[in-house]
C-alpha positions, 0 to 999 in steps of 0.5 A: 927642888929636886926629889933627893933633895926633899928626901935629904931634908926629911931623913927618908930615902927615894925610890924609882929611876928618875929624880924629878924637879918638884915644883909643888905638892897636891892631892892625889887626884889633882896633880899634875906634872911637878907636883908631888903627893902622897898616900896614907891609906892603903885602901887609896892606892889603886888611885896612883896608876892614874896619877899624873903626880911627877912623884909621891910620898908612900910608905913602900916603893911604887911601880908608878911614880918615883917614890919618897920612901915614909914610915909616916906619908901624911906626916912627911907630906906635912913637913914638905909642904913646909919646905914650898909654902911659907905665910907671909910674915910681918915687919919686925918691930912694934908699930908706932901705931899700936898700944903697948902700955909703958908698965908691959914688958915685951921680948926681943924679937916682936913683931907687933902690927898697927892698931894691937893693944897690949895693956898694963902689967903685960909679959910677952916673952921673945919672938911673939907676933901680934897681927892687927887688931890683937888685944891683950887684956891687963896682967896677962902673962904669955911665953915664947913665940907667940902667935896671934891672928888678927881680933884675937884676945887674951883677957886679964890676968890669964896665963899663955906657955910657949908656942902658942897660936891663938887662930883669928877671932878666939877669944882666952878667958871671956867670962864663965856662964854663971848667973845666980837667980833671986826670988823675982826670977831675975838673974844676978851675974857671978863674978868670974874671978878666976883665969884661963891658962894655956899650956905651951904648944897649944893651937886654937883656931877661929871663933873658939871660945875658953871661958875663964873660971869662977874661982881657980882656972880653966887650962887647957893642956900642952899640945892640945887642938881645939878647932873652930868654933869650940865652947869651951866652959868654966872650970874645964880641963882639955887634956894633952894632945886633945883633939877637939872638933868643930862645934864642941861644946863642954859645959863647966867643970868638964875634964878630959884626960890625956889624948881625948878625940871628940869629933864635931858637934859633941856636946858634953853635959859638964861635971864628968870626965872622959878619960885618957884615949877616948873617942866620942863619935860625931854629934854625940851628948856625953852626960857620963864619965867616958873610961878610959880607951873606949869608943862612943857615938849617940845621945845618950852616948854609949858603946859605937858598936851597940850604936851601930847596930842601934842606928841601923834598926832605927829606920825599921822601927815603924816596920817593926812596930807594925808587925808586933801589932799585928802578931799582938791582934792575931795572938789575941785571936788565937788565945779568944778561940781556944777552949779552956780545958781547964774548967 
């Protein structure tokens, strides 16, 4: 696809003398001739005179490459590569081979691989793709243009929007953690009676975890990401447009708020909210509410730049340590060898 082509495509403008034929895109350093890239950050662009990219996506015109004129590059670079690469797609139609119960209803346009299980009183709505080996719990209900990968599951009676895609192996409404003790020490597991709802537009990648509530409901929020590998406990909140980074843990009753970003390893100790754009730095411990807007890093969080300036007089501790001793055995001379002139 030549260069004006793509730029006709996204609604951007091209910059340079050549119009080159793109072939595919790569990062920076790895092009080569046919390819195109991008630049996001400024701070990289000393790196385009060596390029071997035939062209690339910038927010302002090379001297070095022919350029697809972008307000937002990586966007864009996102949107092309739609243009070039496309997954492959399954069979319309629902194999004779999976099981969809004769009491589940399923939109036009499905396309339901071999061995998926779609139980009784189900409601998928149109466009919804099931790869192999999918299940769908009784009583389930899931919007439009479904997606779900391979040893996905969405259990009993949860409730799933619009564009939702469900990443291999995640699992929608498994039990809450909840065991009550009796007098012998043993445990006694409490019935999760409640559900796990998925707003429209929402993506959950591989192994990730949201647990159904006791009573009432986990949701998770339209357009939130939650990535790999994510606990996400009973009776959570996952606000809008959350970002939620590999090996999060929330536990119960945990709220997050509107455009939240917790980056990986954050655990959160439940029972607090975090409130509209925060972020929390990697591998923090969050045991208070977060205000809103702020920016914190630790365990016990707490502010990034006191964090900061904390992290980097840790390693001096044992220097500082030290040195009080020592000032702490010279004062003790001092204060030993002056006379009291007050007797």
């Amino acid at each position: 696809m030549l260069l004006s082509e793509i730029a006709t495509r996204l609604g951007c403008t091209v910059a340079g003398e050549s119009d080159p034929d793109i072939i595919s895109l790569s990062g920076m350093e790895q092009a080569t001739t046919g390819q195109l890239t991008f630049l996001a950050n400024p701070k990289y662009a000393h790196k385009v005179k060596d390029s071997q990219a035939s062209a690339i996506i910038a927010a302002q015109a090379s001297a070095f490459l022919p350029t697809l004129i972008s307000s937002n590059p990586y966007l864009d670079f996102a949107r092309t590569l739609e243009l070039f690469y496309q997954p492959p797609k399954l069979a319309s139609g629902i194999s004779p081979q999976a099981f969809i119960s004769p009491s589940a209803t399923i939109g036009e346009g499905a396309s339901i691989a071999p061995f998926c299980f779609v139980g009784a009183g189900v409601s998928i709505g149109k466009n919804a793709t099931l790869h192999p080996h999918a299940v769908v719990y009784a009583g389930a209900q899931i919007g439009d243009d479904f997606l779900a990968h391979s040893h996905s599951v969405v259990r009993e009676f949860c409730r799933i929007g619009n564009r939702v895609i469900l990443q291999n192996h995640v699992v929608i409404g498994g039990d809450g953690f909840g065991f009550a003790k009796r007098a012998d020490g043993t445990h006694h597991k409490i019935v999760q009676s409640g559900i796990t709802v998925i707003e429209d537009d929402v993506e959950i990648q591989s192994l990730t975890n949201i647990d159904r509530a006791t009573m009432g409901e986990s949701r998770v929020e339209r357009g939130a990401k939650i990535d790999s590998l994510v606990q996400v406990g009973h009776a959570c909140v996952v606000g809008e447009d959350n970002i939620i980074c590999s090996q999060v843990g929330l536990a119960g009753s945990t709220i997050l708020k509107k455009s939240v970003l917790l980056a990986g390893q954050v655990g959160v100790s439940g029972h607090l909210t975090i409130h509209d754009n925060a972020v929390v730095y990697a591998q923090s411990g969050v045991g208070h509410d977060v205000e809103k807007g702020t920016i914190v890093s630790g365990s016990p969080a707490f502010d990034f730049r006191e964090w900061r300036r904390a992290v980097t007089a840790f390693p001096k501790l044992g220097e500082m340590v030290r040195t009080l001793r020592d000032l702490e055995s010279r004062l003790k001379i001092l204060e030993e060898g002056t006379p009291n002139h007050e007797q």
